[in-house]
C-alpha positions as CSV (number, residue, x, y, z in Angstrom):
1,X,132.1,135.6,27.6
2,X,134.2,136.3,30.8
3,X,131.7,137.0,33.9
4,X,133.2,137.6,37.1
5,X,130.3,137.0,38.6
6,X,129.6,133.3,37.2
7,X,132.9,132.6,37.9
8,X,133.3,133.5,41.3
9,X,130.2,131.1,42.3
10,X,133.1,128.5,41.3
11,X,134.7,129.6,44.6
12,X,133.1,128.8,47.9
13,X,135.9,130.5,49.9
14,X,134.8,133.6,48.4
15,X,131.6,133.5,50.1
16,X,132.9,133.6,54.0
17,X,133.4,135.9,56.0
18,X,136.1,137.4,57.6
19,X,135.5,139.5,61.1
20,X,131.8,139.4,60.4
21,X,132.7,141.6,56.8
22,X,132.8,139.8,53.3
23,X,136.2,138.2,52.4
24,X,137.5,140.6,50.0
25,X,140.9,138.0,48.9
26,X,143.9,140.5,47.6
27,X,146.4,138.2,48.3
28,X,146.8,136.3,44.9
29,X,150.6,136.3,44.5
30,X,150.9,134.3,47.5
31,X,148.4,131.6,46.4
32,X,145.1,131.6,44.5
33,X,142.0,130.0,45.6
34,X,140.7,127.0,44.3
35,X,137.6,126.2,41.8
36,X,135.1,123.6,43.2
37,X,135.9,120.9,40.3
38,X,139.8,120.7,41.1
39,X,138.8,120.0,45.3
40,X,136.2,117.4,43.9
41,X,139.1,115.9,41.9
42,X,141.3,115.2,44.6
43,X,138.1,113.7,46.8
44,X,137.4,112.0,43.2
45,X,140.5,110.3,42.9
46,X,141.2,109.5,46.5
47,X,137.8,107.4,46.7
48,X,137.2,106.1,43.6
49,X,141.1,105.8,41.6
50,X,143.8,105.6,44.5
51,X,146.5,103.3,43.7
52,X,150.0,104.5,43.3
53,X,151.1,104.9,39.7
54,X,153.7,103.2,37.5
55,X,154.1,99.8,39.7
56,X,151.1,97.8,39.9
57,X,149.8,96.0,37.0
58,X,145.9,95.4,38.7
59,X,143.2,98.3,37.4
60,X,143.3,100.9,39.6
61,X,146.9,101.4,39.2
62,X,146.6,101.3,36.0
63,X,144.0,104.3,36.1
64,X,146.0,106.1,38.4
65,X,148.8,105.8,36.1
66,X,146.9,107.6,32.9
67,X,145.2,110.4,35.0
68,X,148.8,111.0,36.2
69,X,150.7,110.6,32.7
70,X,147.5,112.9,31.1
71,X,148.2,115.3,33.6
72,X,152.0,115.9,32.1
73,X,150.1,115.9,28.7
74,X,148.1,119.0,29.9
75,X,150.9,120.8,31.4
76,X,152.8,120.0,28.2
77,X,149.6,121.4,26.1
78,X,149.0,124.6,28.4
79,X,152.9,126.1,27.8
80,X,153.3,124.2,24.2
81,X,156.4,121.9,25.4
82,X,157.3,119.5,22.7
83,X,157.0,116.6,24.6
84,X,156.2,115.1,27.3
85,X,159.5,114.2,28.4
86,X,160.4,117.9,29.2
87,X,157.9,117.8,31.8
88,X,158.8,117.2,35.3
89,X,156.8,117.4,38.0
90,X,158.1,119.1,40.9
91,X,156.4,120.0,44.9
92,X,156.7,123.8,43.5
93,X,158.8,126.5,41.9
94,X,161.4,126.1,45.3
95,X,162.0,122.8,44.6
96,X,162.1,123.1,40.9
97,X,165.1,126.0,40.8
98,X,166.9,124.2,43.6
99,X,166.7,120.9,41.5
100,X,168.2,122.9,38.6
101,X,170.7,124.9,40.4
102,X,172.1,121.6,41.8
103,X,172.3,119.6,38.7
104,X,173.2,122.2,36.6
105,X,175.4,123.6,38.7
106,X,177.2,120.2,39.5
107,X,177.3,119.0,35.7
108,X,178.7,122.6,34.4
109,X,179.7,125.0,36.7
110,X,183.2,125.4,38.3
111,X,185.3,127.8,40.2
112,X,185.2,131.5,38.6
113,X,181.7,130.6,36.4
114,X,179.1,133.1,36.3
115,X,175.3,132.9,37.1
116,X,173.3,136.3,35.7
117,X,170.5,137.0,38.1
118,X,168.1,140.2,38.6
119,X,168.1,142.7,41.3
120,X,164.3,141.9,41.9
121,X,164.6,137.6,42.0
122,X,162.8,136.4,44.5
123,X,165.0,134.3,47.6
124,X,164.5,130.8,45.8
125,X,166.5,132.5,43.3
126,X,169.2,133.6,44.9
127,X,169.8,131.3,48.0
128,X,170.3,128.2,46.2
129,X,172.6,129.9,43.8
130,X,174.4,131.2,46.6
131,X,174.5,127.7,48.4
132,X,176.3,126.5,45.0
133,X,178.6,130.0,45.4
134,X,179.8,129.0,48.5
135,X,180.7,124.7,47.6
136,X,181.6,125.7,44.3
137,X,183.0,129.3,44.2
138,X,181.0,130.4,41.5
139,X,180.3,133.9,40.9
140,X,176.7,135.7,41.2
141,X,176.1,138.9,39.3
142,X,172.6,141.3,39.6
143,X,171.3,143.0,36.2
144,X,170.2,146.3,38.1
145,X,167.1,148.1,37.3
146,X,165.9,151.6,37.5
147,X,163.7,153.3,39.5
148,X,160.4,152.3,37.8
149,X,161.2,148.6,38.5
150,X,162.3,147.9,34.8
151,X,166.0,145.5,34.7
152,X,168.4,147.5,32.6
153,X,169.1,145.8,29.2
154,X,172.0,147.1,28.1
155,X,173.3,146.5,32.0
156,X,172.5,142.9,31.3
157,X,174.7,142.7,28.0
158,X,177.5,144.1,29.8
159,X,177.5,141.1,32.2
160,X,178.1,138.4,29.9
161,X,181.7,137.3,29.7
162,X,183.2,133.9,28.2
163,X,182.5,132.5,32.3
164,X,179.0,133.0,32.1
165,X,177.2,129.8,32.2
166,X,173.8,130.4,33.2
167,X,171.2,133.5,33.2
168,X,168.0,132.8,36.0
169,X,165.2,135.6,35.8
170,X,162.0,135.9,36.8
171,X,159.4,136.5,34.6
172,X,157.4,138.7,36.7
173,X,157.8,140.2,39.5
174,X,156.4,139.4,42.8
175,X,156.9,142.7,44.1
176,X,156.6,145.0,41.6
177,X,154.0,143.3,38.9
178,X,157.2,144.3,36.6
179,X,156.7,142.4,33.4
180,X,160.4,141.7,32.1
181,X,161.6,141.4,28.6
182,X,162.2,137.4,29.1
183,X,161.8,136.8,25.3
184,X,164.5,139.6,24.6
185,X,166.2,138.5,27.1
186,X,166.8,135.0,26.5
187,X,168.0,135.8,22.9
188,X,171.2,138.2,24.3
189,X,172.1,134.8,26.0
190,X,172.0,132.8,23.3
191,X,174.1,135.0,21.4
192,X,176.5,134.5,23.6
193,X,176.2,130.6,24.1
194,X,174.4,130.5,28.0
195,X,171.1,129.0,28.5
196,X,168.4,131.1,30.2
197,X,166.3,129.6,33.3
198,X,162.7,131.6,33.7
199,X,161.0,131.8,37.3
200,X,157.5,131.7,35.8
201,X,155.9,131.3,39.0
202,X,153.9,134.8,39.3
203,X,153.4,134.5,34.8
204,X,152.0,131.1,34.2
205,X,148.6,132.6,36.2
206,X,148.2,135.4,34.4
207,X,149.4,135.5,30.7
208,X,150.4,132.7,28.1
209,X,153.7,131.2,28.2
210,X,155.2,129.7,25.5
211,X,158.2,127.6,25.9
212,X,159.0,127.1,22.2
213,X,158.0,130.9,21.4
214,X,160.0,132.1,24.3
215,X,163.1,129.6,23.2
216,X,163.3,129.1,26.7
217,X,165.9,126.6,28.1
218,X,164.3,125.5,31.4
219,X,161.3,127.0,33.1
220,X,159.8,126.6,37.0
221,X,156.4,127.3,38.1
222,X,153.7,126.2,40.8
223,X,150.5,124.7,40.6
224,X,149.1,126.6,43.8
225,X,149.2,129.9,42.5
226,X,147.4,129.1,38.8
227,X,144.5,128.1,41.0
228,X,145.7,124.4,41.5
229,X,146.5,122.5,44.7
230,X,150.1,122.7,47.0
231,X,152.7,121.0,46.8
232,X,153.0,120.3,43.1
233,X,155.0,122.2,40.2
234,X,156.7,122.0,37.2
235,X,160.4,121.6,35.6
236,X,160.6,122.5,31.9
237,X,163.5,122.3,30.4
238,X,164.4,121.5,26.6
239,X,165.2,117.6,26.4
240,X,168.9,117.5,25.3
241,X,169.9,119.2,28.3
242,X,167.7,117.8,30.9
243,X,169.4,114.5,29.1
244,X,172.9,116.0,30.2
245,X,171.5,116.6,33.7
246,X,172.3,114.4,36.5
247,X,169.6,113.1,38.6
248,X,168.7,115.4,41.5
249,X,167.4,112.6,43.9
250,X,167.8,109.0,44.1
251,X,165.0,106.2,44.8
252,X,162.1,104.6,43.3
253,X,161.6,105.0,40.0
254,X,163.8,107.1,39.0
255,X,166.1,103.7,38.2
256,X,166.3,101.4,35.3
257,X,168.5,98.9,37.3
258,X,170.1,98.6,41.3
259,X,172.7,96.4,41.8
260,X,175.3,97.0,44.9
261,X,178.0,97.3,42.3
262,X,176.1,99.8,39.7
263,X,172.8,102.1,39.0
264,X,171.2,102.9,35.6
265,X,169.0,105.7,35.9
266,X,165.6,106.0,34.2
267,X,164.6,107.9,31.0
268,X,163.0,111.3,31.2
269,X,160.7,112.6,32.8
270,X,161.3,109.6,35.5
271,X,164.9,110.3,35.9
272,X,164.3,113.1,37.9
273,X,160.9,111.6,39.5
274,X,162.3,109.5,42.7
275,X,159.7,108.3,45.0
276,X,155.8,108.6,44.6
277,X,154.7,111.2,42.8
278,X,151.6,113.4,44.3
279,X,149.3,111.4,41.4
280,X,146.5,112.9,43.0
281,X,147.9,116.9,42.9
282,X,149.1,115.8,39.3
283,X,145.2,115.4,38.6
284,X,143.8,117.9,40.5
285,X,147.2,120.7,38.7
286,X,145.4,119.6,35.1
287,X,142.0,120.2,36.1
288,X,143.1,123.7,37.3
289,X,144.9,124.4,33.9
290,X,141.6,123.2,32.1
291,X,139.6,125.9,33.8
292,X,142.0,128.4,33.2
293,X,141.8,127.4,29.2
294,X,138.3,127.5,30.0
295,X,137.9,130.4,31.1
296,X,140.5,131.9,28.9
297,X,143.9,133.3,29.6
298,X,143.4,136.4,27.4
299,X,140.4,137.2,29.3
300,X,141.9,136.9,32.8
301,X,145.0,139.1,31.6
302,X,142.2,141.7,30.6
303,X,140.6,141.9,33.5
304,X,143.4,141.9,36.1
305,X,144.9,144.3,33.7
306,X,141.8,146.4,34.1
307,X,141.8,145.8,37.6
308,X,145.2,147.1,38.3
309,X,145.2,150.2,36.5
310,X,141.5,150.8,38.3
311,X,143.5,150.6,41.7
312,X,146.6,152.3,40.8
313,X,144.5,155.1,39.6
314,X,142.3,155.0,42.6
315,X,145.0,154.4,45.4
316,X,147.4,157.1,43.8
317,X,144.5,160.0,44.9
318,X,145.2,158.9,48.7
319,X,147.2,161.5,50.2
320,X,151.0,159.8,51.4
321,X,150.5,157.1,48.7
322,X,153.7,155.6,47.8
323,X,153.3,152.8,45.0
324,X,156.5,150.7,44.2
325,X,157.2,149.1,40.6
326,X,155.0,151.5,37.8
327,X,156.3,149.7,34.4
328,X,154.7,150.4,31.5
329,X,154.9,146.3,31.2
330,X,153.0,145.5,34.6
331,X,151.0,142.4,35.7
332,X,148.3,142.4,38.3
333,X,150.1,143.7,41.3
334,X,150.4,146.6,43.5
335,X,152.9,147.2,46.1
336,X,152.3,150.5,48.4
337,X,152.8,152.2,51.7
338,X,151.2,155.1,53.1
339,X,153.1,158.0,54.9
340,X,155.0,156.7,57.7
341,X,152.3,153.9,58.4
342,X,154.3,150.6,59.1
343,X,153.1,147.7,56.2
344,X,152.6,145.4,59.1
345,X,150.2,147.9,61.2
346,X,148.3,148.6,57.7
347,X,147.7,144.8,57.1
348,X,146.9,143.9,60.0
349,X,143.8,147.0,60.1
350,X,142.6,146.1,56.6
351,X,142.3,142.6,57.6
352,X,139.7,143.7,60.3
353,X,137.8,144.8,57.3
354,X,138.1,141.3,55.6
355,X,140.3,142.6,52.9
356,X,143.6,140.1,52.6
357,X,146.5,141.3,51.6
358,X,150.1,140.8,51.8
359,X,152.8,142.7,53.9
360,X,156.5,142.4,54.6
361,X,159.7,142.1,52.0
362,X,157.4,139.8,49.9
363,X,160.9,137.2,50.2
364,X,162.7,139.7,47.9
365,X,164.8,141.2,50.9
366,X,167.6,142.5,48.2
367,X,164.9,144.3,45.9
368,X,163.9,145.7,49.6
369,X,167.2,147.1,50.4
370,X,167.6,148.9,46.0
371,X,164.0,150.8,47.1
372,X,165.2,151.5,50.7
373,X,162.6,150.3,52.1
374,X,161.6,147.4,54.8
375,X,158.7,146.0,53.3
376,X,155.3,146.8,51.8
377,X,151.6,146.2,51.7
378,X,150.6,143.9,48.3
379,X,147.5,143.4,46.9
380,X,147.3,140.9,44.0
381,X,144.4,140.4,41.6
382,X,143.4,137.0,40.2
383,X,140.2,136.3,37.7
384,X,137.5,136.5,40.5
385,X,138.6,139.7,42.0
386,X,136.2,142.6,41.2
387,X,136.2,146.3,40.7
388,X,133.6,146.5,43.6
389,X,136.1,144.9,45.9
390,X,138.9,147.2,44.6
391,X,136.6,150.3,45.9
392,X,136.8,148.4,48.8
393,X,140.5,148.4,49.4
394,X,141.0,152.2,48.3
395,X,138.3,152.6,51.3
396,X,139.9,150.7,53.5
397,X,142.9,152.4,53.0
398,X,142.0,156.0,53.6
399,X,140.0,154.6,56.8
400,X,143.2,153.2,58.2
401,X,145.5,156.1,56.6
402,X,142.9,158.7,59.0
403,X,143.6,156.3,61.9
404,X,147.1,157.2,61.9
C-alpha cells in the first residue's frame, strides 16, 4: 500500500528546516531527493568494496566489478532493454544526447540532412544539435505545438522529407508536465525509415517506460532525478545501431588493442565506456530504481497525478493566476505566474516560507519565447510530496500575490 507518510521517513532532508519553517521541497524536476538506503550505498561501497572495476583480478575488484555489471542489469530490468549491451552508462541525460548527437551525427548525417525536434525540447536538445548544424550544415526543424502545450501531430508528419535522418523529443516536458505522444510518435518515423531518440529525463521518474513497447531507437535519462545520485545516466539505444556508432571518447577500456600504428575498440557497452566508470553511482542508480519498483511506479504516477490536479485546481482560484501547459496528457508539473509579479521576486518570497520551487526559462528559452513570456515559477511533485504541503504553496502564494 502507498503511504506517503512511511515513505517520507526514508528522507532525512525532508525533516529540516528552511528559514526556521518546515522544508516544503517543490522543486522535483530539477532533482529529487535521495532515500537513506541509496546514501548508505555509496558510504557502503566506498568502505567496504572500493576497487575500480574491470582491471584487477584480486577480490575486491572483482566485487566492484559485479555490483557495477548488476547495476546495468537493473537499469536493463527497470525499462525492459533486451540486453545488457544496450546499456550505457552515461554522467547524465547532457552527456548522453551530446554523445548521440556526435556519433550519430558524424556516422550519418551530412550537408542538407534533417533533425526533427519540438518547440518545447529542453537546451541539451537543441545546442548540441545546433553545434553539429553549424560543423556539418545540417538542418534543424521544430514540430510546433498549440496553445495548451500539446506538439501538433499532423505538423510533425508534414516535416519528414527523404533528408530526414533523425527525430529527438522529449518525453515530457520540463516546463509544461506536457505528456507527448512518444509511442505515436516514434511509429510516423519509422514509416518513413528515421530512428527516434526520446529525452526521458523528466518520464523515467514518474511513469513506466518501456523501450521495446515504445520501439524506441535510443533513449537518455538521469539517475538524479529518479531519486539516485549525480553525475550518472543512461544511453539506450537498440544494439545494431549503437554497433554502427563510432565511439564517442577514447581511453581505457573502451579498447580491445593499442598499438601506435592501429586501435580496435571494445564490444558494447564498453565501447562507449572510456575511463573509470562512477562504479560507486552505478550502485547507488540501481538501489534508487529498486525503491522505486518498491514502492511502485503505478502508485507514484497516482499520487503525483492526484497531486497536480489538487494544485491546479487550487492555484487556478487565485485571482491573476496564469498556468502554462494544461494537456489533458500532463505529468506532475505546474508552471505559473501571478499578475505582473516577476517569477524571480515570487521564488525568492516563497522560499522565505521554506517552500522550494523553481523559477526562470526552466533551460527551454525557445518554449519561453512561443508563450511570450520570460520565465515562470515551477513546482514539481515527486512520491513524498503531500497534499498538506500543496495547501501550503496555494497559501504561500496568495500571501506573496497580496504583497504585491
Amino acid at each position: 500500500m502507498f503511504d506517503v507518510n512511511v515513505i517520507r521517513k526514508d528522507f532525512p532532508i525532508l525533516d529540516r528546516t528552511v528559514y526556521g519553517k518546515p522544508l516544503i521541497y517543490l522543486d522535483n524536476g530539477a532533482t529529487t531527493q535521495k532515500p537513506r538506503m541509496v546514501v548508505e550505498a555509496i558510504t557502503d561501497e566506498y568502505y567496504s568494496v572500493n576497487a575500480n572495476v574491470h582491471r584487477g583480478v584480486h577480490y575486491l575488484s572483482q566485487q566492484a566489478t559485479e555490483l557495477h555489471e548488476g547495476s546495468r542489469e537493473t537499469v536493463r530490468r527497470y525499462i525492459n532493454a533486451k540486453n545488457v549491451n544496450e546499456i550505457i552508462f552515461t554522467r547524465g541525460t547532457t552527456e548522453g544526447l551530446n554523445l548521440l548527437v556526435a556519433t550519430y551525427g558524424e556516422e550519418f548525417m551530412n550537408e542538407g540532412d534533417e533533425v526533427i525536434i519540438s518547440v518545447m525540447e529542453h537546451h541539451s536538445n537543441i545546442v548540441p544539435w545546433q553545434i553539429l548544424a553549424a560543423r556539418k550544415g545540417i538542418t534543424i526543424k521544430v514540430v510546433p505545438m498549440n496553445d495548451k502545450g500539446e506538439l501538433l501531430l499532423d505538423e510533425y508528419e508534414k516535416l519528414f522529407t527523404e533528408r530526414t535522418k533523425m527525430v529527438s523529443i522529449m518525453q515530457v516536458s520540463n516546463v509544461l508536465g506536457t505528456i507527448n505522444p512518444i509511442k505515436e510518435m516514434i511509429a510516423t518515423a519509422h514509416k518513413y525509415g528515421v530512428p527516434f531518440m526520446v529525452d526521458a529525463a523528466q518520464s523515467i521518474p514518474h511513469m513506466k517506460v518501456d523501450v521495446q513497447d515504445l520501439d524506441a531507437d535510443f533513449i537518455v535519462f538521469s539517475a538524479h532525478k529518479v531519486y539516485g545520485p549525480t553525475g550518472i545516466g543512461v544511453v539506450y539505444g537498440k544494439e545494431e545501431w549503437l554497433d554502427r556508432l563510432p565511439p564517442y571518447q577514447g581511453g581505457g577500456e573502451m579498447i580491445k588493442h593499442v598499438s601506435f600504428e592501429k586501435t580496435t575498440f571494445n564490444d558494447l557497452p564498453f565501447k562507449f565506456e572510456a575511463g573509470t566508470p562512477d562504479y560507486i553511482g552505478t550502485t547507488a542508480f540501481a538501489k534508487a530504481l529498486e525503491y522505486v519498483n518498491n514502492v511502485g511506479i503505478g502508485n507514484i504516477a497516482a499520487h503525483e497525478h492526484f497531486l497536480t490536479e489538487y494544485a491546479t485546481q487550487k492555484m487556478k482560484e487565485i485571482p491573476g493566476m496564469r498556468i502554462f501547459g494544461e494537456a489533458p496528457q500532463k505529468g506532475g508539473v505546474i508552471s505559473f505566474l501571478v499578475g505582473d509579479i516577476h517569477h524571480f521576486d515570487m521564488g525568492t518570497l516563497l522560499d522565505r516560507l521554506g517552500i522550494a520551487v523553481r523559477t526562470g526559462h526552466h533551460c527551454a528559452q525557445p518554449l519561453m519565447q512561443r508563450l511570450g513570456i520570460e520565465g515562470t515559477v515551477r513546482a514539481s511533485f515527486g512520491m513524498y510530496n503531500t497534499r498538506e504541503e500543496v495547501d501550503a504553496l496555494v497559501e504561500g502564494i496568495k500571501r506573496v500575490s497580496q504583497m504585491f
